[in-house]
MARFIDREN-821384 format. One record per residue: x, y, z of N, C-alpha, C, O, CB in turn. Coordinates in pm, 1 decimal, decimal comma. Glycine has a CB too. Layout:
<pts>
<pt <X Y Z> <X Y Z> <X Y Z> <X Y Z> <X Y Z>>
...
</pts>
This chain:
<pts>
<pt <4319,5 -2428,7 -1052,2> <4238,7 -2427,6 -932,5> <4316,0 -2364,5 -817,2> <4240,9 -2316,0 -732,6> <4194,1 -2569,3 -896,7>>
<pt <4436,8 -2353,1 -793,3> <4508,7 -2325,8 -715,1> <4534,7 -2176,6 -719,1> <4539,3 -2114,1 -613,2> <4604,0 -2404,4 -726,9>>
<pt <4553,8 -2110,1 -848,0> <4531,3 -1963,7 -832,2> <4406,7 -1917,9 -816,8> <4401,3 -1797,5 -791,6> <4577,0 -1896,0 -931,7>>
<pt <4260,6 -1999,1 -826,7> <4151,9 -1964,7 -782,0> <4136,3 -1940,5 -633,6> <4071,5 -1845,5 -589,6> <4075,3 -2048,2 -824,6>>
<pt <4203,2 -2037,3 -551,5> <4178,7 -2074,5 -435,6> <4277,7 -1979,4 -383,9> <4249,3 -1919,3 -280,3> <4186,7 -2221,2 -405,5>>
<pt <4369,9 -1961,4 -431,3> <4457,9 -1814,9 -352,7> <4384,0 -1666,8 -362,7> <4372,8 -1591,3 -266,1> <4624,2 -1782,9 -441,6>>
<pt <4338,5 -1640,2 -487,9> <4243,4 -1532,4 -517,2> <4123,8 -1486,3 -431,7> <4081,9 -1371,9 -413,9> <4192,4 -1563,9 -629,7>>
<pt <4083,7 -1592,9 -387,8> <3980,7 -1631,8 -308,9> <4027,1 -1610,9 -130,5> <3938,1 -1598,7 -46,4> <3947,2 -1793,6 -358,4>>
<pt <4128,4 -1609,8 -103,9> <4192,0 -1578,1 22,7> <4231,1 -1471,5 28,4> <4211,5 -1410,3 133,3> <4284,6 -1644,4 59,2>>
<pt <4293,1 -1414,3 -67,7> <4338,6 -1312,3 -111,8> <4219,7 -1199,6 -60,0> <4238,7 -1114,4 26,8> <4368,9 -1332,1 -265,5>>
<pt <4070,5 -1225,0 -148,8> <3957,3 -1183,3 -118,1> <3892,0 -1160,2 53,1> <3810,3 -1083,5 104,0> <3890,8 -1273,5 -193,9>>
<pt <3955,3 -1241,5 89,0> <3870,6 -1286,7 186,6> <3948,0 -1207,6 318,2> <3888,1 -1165,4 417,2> <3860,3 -1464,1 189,5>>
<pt <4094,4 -1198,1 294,7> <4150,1 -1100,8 375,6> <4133,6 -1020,8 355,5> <4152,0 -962,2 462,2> <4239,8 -1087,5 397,0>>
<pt <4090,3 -911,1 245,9> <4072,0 -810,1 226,4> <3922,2 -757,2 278,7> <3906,0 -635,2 282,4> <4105,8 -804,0 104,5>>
<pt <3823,5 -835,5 315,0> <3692,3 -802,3 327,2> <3711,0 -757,3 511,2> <3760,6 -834,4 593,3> <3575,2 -949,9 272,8>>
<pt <3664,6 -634,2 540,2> <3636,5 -651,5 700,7> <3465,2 -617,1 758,4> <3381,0 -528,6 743,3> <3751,1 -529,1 783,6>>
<pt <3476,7 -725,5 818,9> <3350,4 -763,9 914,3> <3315,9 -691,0 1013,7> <3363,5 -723,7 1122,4> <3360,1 -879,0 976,2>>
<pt <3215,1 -559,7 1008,5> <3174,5 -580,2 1153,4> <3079,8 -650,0 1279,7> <3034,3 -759,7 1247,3> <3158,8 -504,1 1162,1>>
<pt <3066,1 -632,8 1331,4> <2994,1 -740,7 1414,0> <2967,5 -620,0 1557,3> <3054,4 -571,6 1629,9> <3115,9 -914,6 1450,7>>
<pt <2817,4 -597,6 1561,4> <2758,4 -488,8 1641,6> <2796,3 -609,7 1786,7> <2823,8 -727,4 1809,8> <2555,8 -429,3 1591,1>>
<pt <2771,2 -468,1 1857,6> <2744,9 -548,4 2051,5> <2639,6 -536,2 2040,4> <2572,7 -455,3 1976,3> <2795,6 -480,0 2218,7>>
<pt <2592,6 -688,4 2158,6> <2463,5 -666,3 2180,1> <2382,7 -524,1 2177,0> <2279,3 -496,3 2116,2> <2452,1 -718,2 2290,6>>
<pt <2447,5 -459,6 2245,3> <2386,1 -325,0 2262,8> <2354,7 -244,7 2155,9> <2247,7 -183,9 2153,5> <2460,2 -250,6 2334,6>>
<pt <2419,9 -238,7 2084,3> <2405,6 -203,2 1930,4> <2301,9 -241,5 1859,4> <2219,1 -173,2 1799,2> <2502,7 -249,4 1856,6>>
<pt <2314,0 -376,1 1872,6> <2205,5 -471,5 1773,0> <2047,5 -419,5 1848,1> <1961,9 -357,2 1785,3> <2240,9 -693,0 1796,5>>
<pt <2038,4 -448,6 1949,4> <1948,5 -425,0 2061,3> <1901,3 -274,4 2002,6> <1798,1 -285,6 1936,5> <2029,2 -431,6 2229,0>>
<pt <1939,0 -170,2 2008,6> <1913,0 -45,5 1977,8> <1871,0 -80,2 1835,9> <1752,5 -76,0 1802,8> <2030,3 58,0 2001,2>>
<pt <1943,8 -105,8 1773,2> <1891,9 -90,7 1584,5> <1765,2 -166,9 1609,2> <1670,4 -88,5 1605,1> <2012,5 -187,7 1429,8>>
<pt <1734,1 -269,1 1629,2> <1618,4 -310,2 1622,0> <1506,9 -291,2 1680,4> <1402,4 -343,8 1641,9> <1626,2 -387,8 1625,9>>
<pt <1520,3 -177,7 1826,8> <1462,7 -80,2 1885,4> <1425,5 33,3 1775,1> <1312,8 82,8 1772,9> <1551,6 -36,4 1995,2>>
<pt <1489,5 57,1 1717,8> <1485,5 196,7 1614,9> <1412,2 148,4 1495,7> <1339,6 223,9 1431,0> <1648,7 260,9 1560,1>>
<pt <1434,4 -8,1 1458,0> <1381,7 -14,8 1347,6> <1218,5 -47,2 1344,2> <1129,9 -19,0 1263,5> <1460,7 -105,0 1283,1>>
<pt <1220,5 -104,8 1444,0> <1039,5 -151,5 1516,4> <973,3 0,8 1521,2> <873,7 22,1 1452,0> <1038,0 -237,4 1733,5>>
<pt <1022,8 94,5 1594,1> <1005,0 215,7 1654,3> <956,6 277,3 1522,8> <855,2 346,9 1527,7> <1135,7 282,0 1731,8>>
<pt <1018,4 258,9 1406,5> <953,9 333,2 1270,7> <931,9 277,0 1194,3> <917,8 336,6 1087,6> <1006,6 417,0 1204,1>>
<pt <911,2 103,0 1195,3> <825,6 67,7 1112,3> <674,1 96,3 1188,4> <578,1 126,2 1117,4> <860,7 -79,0 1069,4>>
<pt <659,5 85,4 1333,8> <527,0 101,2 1378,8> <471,2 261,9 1338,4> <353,8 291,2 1315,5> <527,7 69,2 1545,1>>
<pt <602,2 366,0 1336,3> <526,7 490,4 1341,4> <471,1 531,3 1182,5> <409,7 635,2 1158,2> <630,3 610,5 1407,8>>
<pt <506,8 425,1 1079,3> <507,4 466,7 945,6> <387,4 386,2 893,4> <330,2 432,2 794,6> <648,0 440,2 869,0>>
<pt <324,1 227,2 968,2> <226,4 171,6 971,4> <118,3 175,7 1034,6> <11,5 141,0 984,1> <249,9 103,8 976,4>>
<pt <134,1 229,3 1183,1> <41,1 251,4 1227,2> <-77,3 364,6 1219,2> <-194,6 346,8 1252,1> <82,3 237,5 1302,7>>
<pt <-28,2 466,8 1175,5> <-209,6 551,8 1127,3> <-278,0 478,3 1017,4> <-400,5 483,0 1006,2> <-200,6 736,6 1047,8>>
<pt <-212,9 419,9 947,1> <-286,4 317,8 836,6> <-391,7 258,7 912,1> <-507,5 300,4 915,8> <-188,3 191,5 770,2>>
<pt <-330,8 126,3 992,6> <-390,1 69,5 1090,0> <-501,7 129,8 1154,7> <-597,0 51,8 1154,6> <-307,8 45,6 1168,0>>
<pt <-525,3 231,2 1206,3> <-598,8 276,0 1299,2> <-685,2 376,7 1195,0> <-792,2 417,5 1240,4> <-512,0 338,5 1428,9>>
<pt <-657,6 408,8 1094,7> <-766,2 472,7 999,4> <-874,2 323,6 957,7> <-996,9 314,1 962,2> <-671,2 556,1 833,1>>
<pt <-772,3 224,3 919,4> <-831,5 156,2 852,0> <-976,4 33,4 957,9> <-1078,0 -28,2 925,6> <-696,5 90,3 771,6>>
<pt <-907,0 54,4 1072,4> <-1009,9 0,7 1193,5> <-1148,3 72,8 1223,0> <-1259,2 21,2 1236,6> <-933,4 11,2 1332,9>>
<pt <-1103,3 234,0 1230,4> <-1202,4 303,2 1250,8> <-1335,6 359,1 1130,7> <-1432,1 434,1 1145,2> <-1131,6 397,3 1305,8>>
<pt <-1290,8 293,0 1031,4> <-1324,4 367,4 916,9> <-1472,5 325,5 942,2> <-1499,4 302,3 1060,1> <-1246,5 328,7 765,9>>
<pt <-1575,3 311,7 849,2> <-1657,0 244,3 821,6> <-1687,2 182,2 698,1> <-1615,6 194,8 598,7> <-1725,7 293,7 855,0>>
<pt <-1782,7 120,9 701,4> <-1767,8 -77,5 624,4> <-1839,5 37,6 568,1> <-1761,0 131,9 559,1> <-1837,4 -289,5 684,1>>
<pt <-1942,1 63,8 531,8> <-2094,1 87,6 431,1> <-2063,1 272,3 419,6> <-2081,6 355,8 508,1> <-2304,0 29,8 548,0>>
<pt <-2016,5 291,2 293,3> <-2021,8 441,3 262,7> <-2152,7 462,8 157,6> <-2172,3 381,6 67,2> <-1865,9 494,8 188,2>>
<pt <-2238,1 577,0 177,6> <-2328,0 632,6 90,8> <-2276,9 699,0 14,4> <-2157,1 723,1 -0,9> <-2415,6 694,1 134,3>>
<pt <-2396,3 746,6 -59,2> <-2345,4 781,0 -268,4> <-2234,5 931,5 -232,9> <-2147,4 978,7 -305,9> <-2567,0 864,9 -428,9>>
<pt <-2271,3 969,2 -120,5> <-2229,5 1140,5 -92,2> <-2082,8 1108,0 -37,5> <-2010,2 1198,3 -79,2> <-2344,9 1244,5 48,6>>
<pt <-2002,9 1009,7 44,5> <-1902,6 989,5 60,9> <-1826,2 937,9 -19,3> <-1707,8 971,7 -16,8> <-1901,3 951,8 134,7>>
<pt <-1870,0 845,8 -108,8> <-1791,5 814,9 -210,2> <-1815,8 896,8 -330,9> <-1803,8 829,2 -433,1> <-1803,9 683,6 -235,6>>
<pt <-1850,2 1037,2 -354,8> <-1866,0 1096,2 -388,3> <-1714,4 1233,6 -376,8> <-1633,1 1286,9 -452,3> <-1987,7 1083,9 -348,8>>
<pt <-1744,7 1234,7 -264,7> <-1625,8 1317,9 -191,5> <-1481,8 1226,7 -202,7> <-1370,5 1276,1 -220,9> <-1669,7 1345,2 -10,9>>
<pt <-1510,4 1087,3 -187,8> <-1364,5 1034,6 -214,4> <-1324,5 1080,8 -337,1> <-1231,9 1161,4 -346,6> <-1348,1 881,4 -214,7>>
<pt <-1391,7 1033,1 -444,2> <-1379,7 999,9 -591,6> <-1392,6 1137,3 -657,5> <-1374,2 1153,4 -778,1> <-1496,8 891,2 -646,8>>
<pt <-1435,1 1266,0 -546,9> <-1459,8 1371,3 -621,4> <-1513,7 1422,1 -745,2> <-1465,3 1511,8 -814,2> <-1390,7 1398,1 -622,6>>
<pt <-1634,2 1346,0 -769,4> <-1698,1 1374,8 -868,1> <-1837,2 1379,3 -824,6> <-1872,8 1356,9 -708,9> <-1669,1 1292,5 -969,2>>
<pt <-1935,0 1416,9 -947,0> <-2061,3 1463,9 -905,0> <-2145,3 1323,1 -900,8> <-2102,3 1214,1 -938,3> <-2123,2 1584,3 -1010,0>>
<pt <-2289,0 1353,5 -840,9> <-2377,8 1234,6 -856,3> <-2406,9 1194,3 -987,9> <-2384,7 1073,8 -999,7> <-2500,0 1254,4 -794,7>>
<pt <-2455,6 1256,4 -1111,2> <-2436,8 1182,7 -1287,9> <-2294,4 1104,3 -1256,5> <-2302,5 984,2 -1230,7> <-2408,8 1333,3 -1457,7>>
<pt <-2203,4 1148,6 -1257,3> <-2079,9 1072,6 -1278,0> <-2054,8 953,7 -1173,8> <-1967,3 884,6 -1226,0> <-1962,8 1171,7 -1271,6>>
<pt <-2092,3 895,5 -1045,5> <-2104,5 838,4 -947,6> <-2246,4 709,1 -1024,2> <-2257,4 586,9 -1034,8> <-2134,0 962,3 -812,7>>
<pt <-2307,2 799,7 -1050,9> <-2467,8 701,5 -1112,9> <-2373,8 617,3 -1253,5> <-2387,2 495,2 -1261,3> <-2659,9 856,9 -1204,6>>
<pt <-2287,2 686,0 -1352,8> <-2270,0 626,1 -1455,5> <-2169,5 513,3 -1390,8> <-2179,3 394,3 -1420,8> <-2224,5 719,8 -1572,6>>
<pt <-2083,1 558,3 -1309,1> <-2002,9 453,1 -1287,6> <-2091,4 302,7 -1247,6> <-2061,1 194,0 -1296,8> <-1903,7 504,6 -1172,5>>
<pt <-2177,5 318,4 -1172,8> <-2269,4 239,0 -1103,6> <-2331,5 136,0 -1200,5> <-2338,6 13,4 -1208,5> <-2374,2 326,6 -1038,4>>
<pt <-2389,2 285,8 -1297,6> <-2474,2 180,3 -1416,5> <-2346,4 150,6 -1523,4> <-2384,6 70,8 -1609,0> <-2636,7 278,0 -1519,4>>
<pt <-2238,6 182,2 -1538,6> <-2158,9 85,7 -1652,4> <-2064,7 -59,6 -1553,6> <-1982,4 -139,5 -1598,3> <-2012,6 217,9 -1755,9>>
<pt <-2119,0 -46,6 -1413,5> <-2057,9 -189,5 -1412,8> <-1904,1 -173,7 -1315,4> <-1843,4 -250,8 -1241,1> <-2025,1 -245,3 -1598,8>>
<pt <-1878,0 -5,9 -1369,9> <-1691,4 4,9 -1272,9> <-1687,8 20,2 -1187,7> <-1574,4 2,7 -1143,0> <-1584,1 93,4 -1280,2>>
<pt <-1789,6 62,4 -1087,5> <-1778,8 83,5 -904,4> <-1908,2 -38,6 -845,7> <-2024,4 -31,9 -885,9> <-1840,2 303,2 -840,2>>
<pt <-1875,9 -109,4 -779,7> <-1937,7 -214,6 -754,0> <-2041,1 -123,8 -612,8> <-1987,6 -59,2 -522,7> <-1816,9 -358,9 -719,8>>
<pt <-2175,3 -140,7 -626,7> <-2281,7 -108,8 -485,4> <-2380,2 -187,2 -438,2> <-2400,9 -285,9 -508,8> <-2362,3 3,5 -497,5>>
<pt <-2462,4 -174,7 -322,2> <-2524,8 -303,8 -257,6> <-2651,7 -196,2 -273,2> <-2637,5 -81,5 -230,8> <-2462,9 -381,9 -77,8>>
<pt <-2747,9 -229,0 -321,7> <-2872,3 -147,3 -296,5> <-3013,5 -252,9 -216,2> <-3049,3 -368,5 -238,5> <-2920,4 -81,3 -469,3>>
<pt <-3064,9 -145,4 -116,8> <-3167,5 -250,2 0,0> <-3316,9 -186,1 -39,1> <-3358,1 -94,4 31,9> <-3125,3 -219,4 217,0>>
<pt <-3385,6 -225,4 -133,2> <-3519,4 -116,0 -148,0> <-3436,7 60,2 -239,7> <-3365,0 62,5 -339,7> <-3596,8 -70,6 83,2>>
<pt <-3470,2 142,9 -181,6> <-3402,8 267,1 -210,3> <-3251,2 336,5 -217,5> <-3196,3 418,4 -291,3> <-3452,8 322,8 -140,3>>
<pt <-3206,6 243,4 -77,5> <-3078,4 277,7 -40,9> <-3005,0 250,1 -31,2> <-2973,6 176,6 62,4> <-3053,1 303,5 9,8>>
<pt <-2908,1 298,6 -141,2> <-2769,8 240,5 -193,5> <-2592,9 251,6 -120,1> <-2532,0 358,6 -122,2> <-2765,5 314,6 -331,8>>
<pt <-2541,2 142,3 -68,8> <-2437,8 148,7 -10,7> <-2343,4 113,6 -98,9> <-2357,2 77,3 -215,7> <-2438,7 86,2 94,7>>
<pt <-2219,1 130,8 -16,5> <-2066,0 94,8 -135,5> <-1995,9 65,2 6,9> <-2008,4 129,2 111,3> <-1966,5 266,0 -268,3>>
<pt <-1910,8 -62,0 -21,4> <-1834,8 -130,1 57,2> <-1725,4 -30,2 19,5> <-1722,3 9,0 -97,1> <-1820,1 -289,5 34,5>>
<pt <-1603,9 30,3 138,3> <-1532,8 121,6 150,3> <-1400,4 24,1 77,7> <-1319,4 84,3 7,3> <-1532,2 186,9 307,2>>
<pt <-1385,1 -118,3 97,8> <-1312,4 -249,7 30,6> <-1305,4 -178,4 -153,8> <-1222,3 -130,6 -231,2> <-1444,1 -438,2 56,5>>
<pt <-1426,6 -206,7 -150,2> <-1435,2 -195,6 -333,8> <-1376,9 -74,6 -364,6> <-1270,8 -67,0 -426,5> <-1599,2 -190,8 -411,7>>
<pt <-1460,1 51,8 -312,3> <-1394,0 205,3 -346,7> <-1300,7 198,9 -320,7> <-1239,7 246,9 -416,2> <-1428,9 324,7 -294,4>>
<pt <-1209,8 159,9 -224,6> <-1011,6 160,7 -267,1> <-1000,3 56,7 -389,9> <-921,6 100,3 -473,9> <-878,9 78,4 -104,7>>
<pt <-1039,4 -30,8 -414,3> <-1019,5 -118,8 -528,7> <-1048,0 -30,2 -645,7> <-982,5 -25,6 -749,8> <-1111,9 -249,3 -526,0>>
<pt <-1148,5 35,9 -616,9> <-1133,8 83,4 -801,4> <-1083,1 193,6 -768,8> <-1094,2 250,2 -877,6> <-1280,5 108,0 -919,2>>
<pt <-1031,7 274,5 -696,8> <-937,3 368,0 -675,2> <-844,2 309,5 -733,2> <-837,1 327,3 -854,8> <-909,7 409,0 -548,7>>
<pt <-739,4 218,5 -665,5> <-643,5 112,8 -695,4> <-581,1 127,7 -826,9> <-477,6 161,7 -884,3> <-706,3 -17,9 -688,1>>
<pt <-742,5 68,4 -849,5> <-717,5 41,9 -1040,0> <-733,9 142,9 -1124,9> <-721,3 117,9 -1244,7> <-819,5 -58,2 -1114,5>>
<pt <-769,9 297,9 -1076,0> <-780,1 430,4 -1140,7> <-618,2 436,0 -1169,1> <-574,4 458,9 -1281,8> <-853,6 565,4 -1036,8>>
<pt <-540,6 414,4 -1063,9> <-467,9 447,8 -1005,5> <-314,6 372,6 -1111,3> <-219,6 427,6 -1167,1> <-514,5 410,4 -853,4>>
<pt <-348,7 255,5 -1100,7> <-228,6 145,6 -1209,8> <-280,4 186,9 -1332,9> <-192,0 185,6 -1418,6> <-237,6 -58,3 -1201,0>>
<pt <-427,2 235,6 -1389,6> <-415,8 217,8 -1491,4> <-368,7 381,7 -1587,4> <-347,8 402,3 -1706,9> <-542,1 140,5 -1513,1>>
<pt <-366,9 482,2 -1452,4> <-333,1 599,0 -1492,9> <-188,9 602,5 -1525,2> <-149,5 668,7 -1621,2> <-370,6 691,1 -1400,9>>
<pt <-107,0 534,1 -1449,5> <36,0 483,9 -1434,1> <99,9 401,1 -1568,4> <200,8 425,7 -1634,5> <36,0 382,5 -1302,5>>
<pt <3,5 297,6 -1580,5> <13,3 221,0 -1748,4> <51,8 284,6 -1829,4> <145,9 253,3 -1902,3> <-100,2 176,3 -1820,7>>
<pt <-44,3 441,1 -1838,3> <-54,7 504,7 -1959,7> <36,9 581,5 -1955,9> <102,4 570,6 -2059,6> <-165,8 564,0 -1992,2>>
<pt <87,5 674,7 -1871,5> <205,5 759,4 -1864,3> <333,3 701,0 -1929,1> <410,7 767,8 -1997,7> <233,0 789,1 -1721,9>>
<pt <350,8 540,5 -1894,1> <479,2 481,6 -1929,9> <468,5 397,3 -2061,0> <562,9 318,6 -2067,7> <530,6 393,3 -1812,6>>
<pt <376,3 388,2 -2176,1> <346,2 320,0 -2250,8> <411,8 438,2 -2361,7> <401,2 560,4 -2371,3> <198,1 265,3 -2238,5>>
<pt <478,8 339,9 -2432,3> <575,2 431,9 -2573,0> <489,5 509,1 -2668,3> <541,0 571,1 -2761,3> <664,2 318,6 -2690,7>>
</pts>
């Protein structure tokens, strides 16, 4: 135990500490706020402005595919829509969700042996 406990000092002199000045610290955490806001915030402000209720033609343009292919998704069940009488909406929530999951499950397959 005793050559542990010297080893261990041994260690411990050898390690050097710095320790910022206020001013230092103060700045880094100025800098670090400063670009976590600039790297989060258009997210934020896309995601405020967006709108809740997209039609068949915008999620169309997201998903880049045609109306047959938009209708099959619809009728097999994989893109979730709200229809009122004629006119059919898609919560902009769900279309990133099954984006999402286009998205992990394209990823799955690339790395599967």
């Amino acid at each position: 135990m005793q050559i542990l406990t010297e080893r261990l000092n041994i260690i411990i002199v050898k390690m050097k500490i710095y320790i910022p000045t206020k001013v230092e610290l103060e700045e880094t955490i100025r800098k670090t706020v400063r670009e976590t806001i600039q790297e989060s915030l258009p997210g934020v402000i896309r995601k405020a402005t967006r709108k809740k209720w997209l039609k068949s033609s915008d999620v169309m343009e997201i998903l880049q595919c045609s109306r047959p292919h938009l209708q099959y998704l619809r009728d097999s069940g994989q893109i979730p829509f709200h229809q009122h009488n004629r006119s059919i909406r898609y919560d902009i929530d769900e279309v990133e969700e099954f984006l999402n999951r286009g998205r992990l499950n394209r990823r799955d397959s690339t790395h599967s042996p």
